[in-house]
Biotite code that builds the C-alpha atoms (Angstrom):
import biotite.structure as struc

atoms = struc.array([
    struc.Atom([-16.002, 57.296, -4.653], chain_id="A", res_id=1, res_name="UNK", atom_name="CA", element="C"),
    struc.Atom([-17.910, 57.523, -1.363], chain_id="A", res_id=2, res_name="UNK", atom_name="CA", element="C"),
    struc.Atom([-14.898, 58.723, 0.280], chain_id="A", res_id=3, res_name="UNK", atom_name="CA", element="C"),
    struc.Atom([-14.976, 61.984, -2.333], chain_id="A", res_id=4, res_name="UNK", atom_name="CA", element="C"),
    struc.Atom([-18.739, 62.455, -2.007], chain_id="A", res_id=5, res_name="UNK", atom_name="CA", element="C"),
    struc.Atom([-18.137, 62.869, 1.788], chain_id="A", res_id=6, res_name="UNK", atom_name="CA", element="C"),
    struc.Atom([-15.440, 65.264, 1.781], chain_id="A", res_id=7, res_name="UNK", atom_name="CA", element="C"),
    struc.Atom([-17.564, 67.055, -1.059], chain_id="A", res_id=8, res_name="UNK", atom_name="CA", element="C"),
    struc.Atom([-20.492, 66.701, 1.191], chain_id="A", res_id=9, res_name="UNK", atom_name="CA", element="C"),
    struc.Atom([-18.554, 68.164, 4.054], chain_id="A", res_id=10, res_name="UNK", atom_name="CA", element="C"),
    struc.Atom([-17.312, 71.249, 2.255], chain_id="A", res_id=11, res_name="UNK", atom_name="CA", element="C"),
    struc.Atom([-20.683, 72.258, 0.632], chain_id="A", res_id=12, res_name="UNK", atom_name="CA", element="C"),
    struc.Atom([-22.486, 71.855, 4.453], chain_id="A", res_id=13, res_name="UNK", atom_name="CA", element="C"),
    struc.Atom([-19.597, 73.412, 6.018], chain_id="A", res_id=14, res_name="UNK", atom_name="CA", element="C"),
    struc.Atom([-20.418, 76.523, 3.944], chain_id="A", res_id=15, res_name="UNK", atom_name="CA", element="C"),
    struc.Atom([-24.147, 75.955, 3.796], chain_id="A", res_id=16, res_name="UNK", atom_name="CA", element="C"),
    struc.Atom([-23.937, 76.315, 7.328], chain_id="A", res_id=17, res_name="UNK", atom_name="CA", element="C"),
    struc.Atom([-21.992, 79.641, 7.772], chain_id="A", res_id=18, res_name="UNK", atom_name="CA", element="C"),
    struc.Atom([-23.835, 82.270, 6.159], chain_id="A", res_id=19, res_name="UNK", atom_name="CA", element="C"),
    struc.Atom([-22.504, 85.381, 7.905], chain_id="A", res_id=20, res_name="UNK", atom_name="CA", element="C"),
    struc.Atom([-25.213, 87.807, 9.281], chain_id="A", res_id=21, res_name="UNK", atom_name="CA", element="C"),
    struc.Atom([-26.301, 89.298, 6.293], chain_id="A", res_id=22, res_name="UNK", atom_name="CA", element="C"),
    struc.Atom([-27.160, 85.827, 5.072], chain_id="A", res_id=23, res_name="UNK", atom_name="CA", element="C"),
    struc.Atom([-24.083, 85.706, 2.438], chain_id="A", res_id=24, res_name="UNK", atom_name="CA", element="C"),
    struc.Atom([-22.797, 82.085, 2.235], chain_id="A", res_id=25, res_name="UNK", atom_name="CA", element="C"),
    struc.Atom([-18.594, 81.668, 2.004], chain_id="A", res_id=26, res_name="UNK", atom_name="CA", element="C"),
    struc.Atom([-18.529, 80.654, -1.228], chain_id="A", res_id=27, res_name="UNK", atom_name="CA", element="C"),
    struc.Atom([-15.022, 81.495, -1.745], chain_id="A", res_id=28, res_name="UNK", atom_name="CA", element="C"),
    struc.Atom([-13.916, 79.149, 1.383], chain_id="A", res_id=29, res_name="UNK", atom_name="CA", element="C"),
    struc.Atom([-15.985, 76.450, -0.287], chain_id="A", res_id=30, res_name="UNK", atom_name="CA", element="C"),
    struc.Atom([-14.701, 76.859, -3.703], chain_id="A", res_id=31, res_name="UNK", atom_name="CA", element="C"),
    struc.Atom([-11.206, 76.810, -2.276], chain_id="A", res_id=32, res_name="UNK", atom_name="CA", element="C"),
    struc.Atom([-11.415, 73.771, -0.426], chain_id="A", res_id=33, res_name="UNK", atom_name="CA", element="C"),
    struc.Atom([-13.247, 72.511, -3.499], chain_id="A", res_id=34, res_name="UNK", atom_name="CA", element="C"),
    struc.Atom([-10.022, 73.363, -5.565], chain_id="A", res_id=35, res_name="UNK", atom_name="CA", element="C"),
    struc.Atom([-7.492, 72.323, -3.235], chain_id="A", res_id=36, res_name="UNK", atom_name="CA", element="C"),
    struc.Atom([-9.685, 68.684, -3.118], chain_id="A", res_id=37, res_name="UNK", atom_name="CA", element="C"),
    struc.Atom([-9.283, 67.974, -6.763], chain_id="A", res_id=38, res_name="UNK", atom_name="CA", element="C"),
    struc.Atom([-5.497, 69.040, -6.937], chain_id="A", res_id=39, res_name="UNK", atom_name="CA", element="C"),
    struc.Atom([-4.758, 66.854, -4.239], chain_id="A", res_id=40, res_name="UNK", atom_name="CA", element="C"),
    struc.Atom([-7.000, 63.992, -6.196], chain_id="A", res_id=41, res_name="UNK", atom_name="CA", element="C"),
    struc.Atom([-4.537, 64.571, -9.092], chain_id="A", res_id=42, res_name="UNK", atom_name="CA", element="C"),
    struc.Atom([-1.188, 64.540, -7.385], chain_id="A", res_id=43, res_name="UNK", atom_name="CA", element="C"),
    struc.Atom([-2.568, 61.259, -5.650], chain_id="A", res_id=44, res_name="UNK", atom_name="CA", element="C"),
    struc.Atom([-3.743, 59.826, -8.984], chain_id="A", res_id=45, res_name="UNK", atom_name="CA", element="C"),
    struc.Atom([-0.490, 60.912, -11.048], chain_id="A", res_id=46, res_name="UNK", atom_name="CA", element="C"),
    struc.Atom([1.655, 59.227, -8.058], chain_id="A", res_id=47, res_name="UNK", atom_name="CA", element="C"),
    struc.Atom([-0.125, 56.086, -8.378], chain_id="A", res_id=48, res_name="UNK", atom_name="CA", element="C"),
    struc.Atom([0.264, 55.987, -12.084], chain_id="A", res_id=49, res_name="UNK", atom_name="CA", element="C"),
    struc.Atom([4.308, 56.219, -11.713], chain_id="A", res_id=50, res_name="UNK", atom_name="CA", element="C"),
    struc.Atom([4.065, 53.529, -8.981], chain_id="A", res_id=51, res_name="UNK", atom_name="CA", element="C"),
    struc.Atom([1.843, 51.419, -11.074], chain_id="A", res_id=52, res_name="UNK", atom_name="CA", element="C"),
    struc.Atom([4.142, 51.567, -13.981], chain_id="A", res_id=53, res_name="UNK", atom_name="CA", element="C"),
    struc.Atom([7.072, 51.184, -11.965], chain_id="A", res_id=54, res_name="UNK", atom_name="CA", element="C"),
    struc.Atom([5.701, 48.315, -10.264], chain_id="A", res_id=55, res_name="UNK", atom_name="CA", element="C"),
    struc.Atom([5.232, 46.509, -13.636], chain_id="A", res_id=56, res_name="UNK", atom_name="CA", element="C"),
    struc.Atom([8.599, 47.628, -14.902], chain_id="A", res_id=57, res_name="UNK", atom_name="CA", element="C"),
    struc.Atom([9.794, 45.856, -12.082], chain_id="A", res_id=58, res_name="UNK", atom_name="CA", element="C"),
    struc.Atom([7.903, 42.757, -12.457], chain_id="A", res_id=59, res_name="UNK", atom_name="CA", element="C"),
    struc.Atom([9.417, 42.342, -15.846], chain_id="A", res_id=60, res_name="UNK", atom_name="CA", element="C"),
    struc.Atom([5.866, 43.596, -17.533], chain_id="A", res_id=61, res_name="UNK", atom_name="CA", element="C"),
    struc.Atom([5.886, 46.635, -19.979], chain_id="A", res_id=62, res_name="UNK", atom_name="CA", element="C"),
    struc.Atom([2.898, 49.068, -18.541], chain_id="A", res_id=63, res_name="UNK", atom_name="CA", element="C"),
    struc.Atom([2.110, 50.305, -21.965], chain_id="A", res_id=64, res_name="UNK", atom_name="CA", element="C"),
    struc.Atom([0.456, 46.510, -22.978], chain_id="A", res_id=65, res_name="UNK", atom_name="CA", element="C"),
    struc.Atom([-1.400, 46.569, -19.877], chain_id="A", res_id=66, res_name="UNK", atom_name="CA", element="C"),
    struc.Atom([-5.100, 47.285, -20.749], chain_id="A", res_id=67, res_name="UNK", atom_name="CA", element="C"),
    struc.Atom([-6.292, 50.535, -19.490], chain_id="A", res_id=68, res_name="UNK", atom_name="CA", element="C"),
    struc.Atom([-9.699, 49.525, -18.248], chain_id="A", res_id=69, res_name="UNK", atom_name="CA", element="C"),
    struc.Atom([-7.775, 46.860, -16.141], chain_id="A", res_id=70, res_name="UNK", atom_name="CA", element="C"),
    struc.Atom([-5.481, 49.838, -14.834], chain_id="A", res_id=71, res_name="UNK", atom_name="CA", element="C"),
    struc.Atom([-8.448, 52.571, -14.382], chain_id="A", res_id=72, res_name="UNK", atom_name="CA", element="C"),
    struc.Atom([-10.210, 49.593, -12.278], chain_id="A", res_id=73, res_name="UNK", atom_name="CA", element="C"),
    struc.Atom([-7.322, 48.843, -10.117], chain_id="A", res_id=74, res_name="UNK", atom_name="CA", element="C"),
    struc.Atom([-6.458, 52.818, -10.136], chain_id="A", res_id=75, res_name="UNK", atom_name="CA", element="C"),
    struc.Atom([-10.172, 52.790, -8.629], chain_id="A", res_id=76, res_name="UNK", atom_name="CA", element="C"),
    struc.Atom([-9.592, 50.074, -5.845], chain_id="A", res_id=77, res_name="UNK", atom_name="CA", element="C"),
    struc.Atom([-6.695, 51.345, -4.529], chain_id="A", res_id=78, res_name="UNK", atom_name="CA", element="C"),
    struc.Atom([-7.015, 54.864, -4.544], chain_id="A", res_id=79, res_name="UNK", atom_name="CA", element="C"),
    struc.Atom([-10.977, 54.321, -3.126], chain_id="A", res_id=80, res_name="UNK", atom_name="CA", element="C"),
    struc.Atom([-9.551, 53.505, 0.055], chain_id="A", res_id=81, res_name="UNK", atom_name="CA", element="C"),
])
């Protein structure tokens, strides 16, 4: 989570701090990189999923009894990094 609030951080000062000369902040930059943040956030969190599952498969375990809590927790460790 802090990692996120840092890039979000980043973005919004990164704008904040370019206002062009008429004082006009790039708001379309921002909400860009803003966009382009959470798509990457889903491809990463989708992959995971498929390895997680696969993992299990592969351990003999059927991913579908696994309880989802326990999977959004571990989703949270490992993707917090």
């Amino acid at each position: 989570m802090d990692k996120d609030r840092a890039k979000i951080c980043n973005i919004v000062s990164e704008m904040l701090d370019n206002q062009d000369k008429s004082g006009i902040f790039p708001t379309s930059t921002a909400y860009r990189k803003l966009e382009h943040l959470v798509e990457s956030a889903r491809i990463e969190a989708i992959g995971w999923t498929h390895a997680f599952c696969c993992s299990s498969l592969d351990r003999g375990n059927d991913p579908r009894l696994i309880n989802a809590p326990d999977m959004l927790g571990q989703a949270n460790k490992d993707l917090s990094v």
